[in-house]
N, C-alpha and C positions, 0 to 999 in steps of 0.2 A: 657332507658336501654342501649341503644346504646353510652353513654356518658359513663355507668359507665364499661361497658364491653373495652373499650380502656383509662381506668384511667391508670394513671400513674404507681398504685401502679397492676394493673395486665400485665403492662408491665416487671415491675421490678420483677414479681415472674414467667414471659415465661422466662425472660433472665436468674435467677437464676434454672429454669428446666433445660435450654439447656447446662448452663456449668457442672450442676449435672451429667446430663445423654448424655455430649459430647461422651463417649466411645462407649454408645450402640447405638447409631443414626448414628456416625461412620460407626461404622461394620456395621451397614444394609445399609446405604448410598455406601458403596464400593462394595458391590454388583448389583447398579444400571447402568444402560445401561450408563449413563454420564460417570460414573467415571472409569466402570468396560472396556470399549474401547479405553480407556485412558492411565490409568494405567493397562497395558499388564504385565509387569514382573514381577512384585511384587505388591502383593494384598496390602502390607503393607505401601509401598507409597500411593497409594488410600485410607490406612487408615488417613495416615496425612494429606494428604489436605483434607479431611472429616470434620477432627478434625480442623483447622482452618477456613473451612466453617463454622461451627457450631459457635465456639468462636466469629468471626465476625457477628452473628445473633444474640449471645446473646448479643454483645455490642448495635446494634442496638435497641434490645429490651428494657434495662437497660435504653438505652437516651430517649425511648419514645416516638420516631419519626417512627413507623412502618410503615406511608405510604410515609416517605421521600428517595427518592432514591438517596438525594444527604446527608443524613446519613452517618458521618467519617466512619461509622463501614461496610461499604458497599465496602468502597473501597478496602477492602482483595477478598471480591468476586467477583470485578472486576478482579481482579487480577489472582485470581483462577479459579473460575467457567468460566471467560473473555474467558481464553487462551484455555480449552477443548471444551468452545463452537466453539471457532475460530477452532480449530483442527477440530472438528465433521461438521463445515461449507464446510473445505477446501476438507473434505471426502465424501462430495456430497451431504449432509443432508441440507433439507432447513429449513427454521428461523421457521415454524410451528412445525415441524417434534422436532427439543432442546428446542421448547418452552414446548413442553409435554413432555420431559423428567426431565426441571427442575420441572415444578407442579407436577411431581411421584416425587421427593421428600419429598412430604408433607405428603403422605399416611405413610411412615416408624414412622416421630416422631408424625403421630397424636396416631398411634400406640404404644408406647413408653410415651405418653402423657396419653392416656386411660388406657393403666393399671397404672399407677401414681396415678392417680384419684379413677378409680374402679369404680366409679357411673355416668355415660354422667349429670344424669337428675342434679347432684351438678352443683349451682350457680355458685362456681369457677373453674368447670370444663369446664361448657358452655363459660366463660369467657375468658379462656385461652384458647381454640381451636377457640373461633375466633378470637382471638388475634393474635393467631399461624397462619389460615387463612389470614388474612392481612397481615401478615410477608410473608409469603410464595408467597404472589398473588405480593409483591412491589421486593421482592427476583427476581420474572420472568422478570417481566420489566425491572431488572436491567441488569438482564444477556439477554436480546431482544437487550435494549441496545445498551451494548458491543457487542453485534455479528456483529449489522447491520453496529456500526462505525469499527469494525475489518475487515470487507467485503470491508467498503468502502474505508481503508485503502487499502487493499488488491488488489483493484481494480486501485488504485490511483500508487502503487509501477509497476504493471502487462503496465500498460501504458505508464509508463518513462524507463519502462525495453523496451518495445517494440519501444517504439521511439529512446532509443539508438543502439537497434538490427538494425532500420530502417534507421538509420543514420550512419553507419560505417566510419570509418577514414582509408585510405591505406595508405601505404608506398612505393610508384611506384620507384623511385629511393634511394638514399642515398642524401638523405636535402629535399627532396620531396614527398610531400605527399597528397592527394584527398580524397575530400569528396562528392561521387556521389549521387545526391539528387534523389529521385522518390517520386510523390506524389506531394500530397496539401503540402504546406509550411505556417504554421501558426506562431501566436506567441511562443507560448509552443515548438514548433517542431525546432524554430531558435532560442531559447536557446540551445537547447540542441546540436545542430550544431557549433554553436562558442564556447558555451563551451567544448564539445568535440574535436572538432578541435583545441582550443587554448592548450586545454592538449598535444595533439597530437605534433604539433610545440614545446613546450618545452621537453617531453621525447625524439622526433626524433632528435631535432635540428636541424629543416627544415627549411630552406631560404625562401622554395616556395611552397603555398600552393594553389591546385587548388580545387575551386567549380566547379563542373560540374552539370548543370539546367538542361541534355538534355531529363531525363524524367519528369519535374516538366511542367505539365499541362498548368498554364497561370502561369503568373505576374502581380499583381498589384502594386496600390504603397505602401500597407504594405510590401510587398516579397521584393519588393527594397528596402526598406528602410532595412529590416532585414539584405539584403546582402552587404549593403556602412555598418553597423556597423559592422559586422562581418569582412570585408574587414579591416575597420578601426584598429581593434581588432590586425588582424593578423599583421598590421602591428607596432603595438605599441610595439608588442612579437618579433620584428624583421624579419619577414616573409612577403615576394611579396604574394600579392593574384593575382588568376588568374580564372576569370569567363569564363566557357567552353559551349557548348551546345545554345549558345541563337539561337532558332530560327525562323523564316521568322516573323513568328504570334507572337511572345513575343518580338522582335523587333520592330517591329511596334503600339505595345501596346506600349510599352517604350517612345517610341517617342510621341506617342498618348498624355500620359500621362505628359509630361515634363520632365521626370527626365534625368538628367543627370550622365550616368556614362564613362564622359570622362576621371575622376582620375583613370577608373580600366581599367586592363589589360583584354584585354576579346580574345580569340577565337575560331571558329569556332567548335571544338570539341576536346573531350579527350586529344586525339593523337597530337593533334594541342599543347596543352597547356602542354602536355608533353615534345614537341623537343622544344618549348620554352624554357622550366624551364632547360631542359639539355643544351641547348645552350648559356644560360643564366651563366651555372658553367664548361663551356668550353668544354663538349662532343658530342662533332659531331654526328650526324645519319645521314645517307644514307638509299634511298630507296633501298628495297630488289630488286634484280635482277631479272629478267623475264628469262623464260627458254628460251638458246641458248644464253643468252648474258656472256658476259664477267663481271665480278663486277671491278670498276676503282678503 
């Protein structure tokens, strides 16, 4: 029974149902919690992505592949249904919660299917609503999906947004500019540091570009190695690097470890690698004067 209920030719009469009666599965479709939270302004937008949900089901159904989720005709409901799950994700709803809102889809056209019919107990009615069942059950999967890879996209953008929030580039003088690090220093995190900083030196057209470590926890010799490329980087862009903040304990790691960084400029902090970099483009600093003195 089970063979003849997913034959080809009762696929081929769910797909010819669905594009029949696309308008009425529609309208009751745009009334549903998915679409209806979605499509806010106009009911009649909800009606059209309704209406190419539907179409994309019934091609589905037409090829035969009802439990294929990788089905050409699925890919419009990535598309569509993809993007309101993403939205209803982003609005705090979790993967359980739209996964029962697409299977209430299925209730409108079994409904819609049943009066077509008029009799459950017909052979081709029983046929076609499980048909429609398996359509509907590989429809969820589809759209589970697209949410979970939408999220993990989501997840994946929220990460490199926060590692360039973490990673700031200044502008301390005119040709000078600093990139004060705090935190672990990983691979992921010194990309995004030379390539932000190598941006940085070309829109500033800075001579001189200081790392400052003096909040990065240890160094080992990935972190070194990250900061001789980056160093290297800067200066291929035409830019001095200048390593700031090393201290007692990452020194002596450094040394620990062998590496060599007698080709960088390094000192002692910020301020340090600042009257460098100025001294370096000919402007003098003097310490501030203490009260009662005279300034020379």
């Amino acid at each position: 029974m089970a063979e003849h209920y997913t034959a080809p030719e009762v696929a081929q009469k769910l797909g010819d149902f669905l594009e029949l009666r696309q308008e009425q599965i529609a309208q009751r479709w745009a009334d549903a919690a998915l679409f209806r939270t979605i499509f806010t302004v106009s009911r009649d937008e909800a009606v059209e992505a309704c209406k190419a949900v539907v179409d994309a089901l019934a091609d589905v159904a037409r090829s035969g592949r009802l439990e294929d989720v990788d089905a050409p005709g699925f890919n419009t409901v990535r598309d569509q249904l993809g993007r309101m799950a993403f939205s209803r994700s982003e609005a705090g709803f979790r993967p359980s919660h739209i996964a029962d809102e697409v299977a209430g889809l299925r209730a409108p056209i079994t409904a819609v299917l049943r009066a077509e019919f008029g009799d459950d107990a017909d052979e081709d009615a029983h046929a076609s609503l499980l048909a429609l069942t398996i359509l509907m059950g590989t429809l969820r999967v589809v759209v589970m999906e697209t949410t979970i890879s939408s999220g993990e996209q989501l997840i994946a953008r929220q990460r490199e947004q926060l590692l360039e929030v973490a990673t700031p580039v200044i502008q301390l003088w005119e040709g000078i500019v600093a990139v004060p690090l705090i935190g672990t220093l990983d691979s992921a995190r010194s990309q995004v540091v030379m390539e932000s900083l190598l941006e940085a030196i070309v829109a500033q057209r800075a001579r001189y570009a200081i790392l400052d470590i003096t909040g990065v926890p240890t160094v080992d010799s990935l972190v070194a190695q990250h900061l001789m490329k980056t160093v290297a980087a800067a200066r291929l862009m035409g830019a001095e690097c200048i390593v700031s903040g090393i201290r007692p304990a990452i020194a002596q790691t450094i040394v620990h470890l062998g590496i060599d960084l007698g080709t960088i400029i390094t000192r002692a902090g910020l301020a340090d690698a600042l009257a460098y970099a100025l001294a370096q483009q000919g402007v003098g600093v003097s310490p501030l004067s203490t009260a009662g003195e005279t300034p020379r």
